[in-house]
C-alpha positions in Angstrom: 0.0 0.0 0.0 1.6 3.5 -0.9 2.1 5.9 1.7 0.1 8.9 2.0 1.6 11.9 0.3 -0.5 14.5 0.9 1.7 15.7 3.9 3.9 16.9 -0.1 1.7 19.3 -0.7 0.7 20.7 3.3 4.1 21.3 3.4 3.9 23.2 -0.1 1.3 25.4 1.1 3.2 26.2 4.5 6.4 26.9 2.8 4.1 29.7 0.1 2.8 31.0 3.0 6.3 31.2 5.0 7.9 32.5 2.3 4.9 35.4 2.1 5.2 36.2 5.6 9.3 36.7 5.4 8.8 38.5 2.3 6.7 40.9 4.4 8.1 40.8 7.5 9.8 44.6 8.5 12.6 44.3 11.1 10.0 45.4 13.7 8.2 42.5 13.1 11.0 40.1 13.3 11.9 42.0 16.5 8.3 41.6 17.7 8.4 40.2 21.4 6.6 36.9 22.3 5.5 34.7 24.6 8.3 33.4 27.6 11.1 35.6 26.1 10.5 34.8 22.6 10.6 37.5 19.3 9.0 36.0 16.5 12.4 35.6 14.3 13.3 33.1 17.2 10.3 31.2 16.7 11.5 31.3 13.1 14.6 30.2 14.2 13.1 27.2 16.3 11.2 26.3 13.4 14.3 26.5 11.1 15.5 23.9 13.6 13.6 21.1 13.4 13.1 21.3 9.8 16.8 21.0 9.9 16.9 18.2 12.4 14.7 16.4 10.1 17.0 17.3 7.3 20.1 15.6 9.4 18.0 12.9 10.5 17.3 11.9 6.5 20.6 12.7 5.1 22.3 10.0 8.5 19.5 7.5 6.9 21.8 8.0 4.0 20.9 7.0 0.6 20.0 3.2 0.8 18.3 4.3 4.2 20.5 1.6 6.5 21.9 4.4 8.4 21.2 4.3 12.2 18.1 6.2 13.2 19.2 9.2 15.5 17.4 9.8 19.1 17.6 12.6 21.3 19.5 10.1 23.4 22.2 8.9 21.8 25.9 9.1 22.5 26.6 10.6 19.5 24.6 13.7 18.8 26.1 15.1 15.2 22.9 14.9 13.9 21.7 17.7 16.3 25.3 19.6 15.8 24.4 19.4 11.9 21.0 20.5 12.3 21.7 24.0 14.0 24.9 24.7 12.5 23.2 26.6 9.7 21.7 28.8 12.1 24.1 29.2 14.0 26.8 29.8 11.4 24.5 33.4 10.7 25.2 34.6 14.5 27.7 37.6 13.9 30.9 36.2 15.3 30.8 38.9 18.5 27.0 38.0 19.1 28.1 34.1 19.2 30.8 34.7 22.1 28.8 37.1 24.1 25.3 34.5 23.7 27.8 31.7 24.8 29.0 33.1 27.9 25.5 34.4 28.7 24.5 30.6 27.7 27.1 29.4 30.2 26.2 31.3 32.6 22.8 30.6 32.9 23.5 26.5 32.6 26.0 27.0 35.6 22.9 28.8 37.4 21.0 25.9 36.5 22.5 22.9 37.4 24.1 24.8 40.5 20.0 25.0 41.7 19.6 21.1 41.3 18.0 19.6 43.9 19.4 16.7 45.8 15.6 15.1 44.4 16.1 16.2 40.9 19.6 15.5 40.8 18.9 11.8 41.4 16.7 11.7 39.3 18.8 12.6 36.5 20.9 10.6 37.5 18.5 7.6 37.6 17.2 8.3 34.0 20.9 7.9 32.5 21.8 11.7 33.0 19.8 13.2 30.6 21.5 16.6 31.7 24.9 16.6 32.3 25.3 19.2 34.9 29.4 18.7 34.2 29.8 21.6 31.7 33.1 21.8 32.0 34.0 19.0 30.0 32.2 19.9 26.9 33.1 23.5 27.1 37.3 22.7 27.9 37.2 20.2 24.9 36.0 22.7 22.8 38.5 25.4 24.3 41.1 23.5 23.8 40.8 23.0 20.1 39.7 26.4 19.4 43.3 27.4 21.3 45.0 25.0 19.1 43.7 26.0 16.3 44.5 29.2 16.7 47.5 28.9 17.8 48.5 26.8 14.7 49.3 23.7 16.3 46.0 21.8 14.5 
């Protein structure tokens, strides 16, 4: 039995009527305020995202489609790495560093206010949040000081 296309053209229709919003769209409006901190071009944004996840998800199905399925759980998590780097490649290179410390930050706030309750649970559903953000953020520092300081 074939599989129901019509999803083909419902996507069509979204992406005319995207495109005519964007096409329309002043820099007010894109700087519009929303709901829970929210402007609408970071809905857009967020939206951009999970089309792109699905994107990343299709393209590591690769072309026979044998390629492993990605979940928001595995070990490796390139799929969600290729998914955002579009958007976040667009960040001006000044707005990227100050939105990472402000982004560090705000982790370190976060997993700082664990509690001992919450904590453990984390831990007991496989530490969905790694309140260690050291790690990630030192690996990263590290290549981005030996890149830079030609030893890559």
């Amino acid at each position: 039995m074939a599989a129901d296309r019509s999803y083909v053209d419902a996507n069509r229709a979204a992406l005319d009527r995207l495109k005519g919003f964007v096409e329309e769209a002043s820099d007010a409006d894109l700087e519009h305020p929303m709901e829970d901190g929210w402007t609408v071009a970071s809905v857009l944004a967020h939206a951009a995202f999970w089309d792109l996840r699905v994107v990343a998800c299709v393209d590591a199905w690769g072309p026979d489609e044998t390629g492993p399925v990605p979940t928001y759980y595995d070990d490796a998590v390139d799929w969600i790495n290729d998914a955002a780097k579009p958007l976040i490649s667009a960040l001006e290179p000044r707005v990227a560093a100050r939105v990472t410390v402000e982004a560090a930050e705000e982790a370190d706030r976060a997993v700082a206010g664990l509690s001992d309750e919450l904590y453990a649970r984390n831990e007991a559903l496989g530490v969905l949040v790694n309140p260690d953000r050291a790690d990630h953020r030192l690996e990263h520092l590290d290549e981005i000081e030996q890149t830079l300081s030609g030893k890559s």
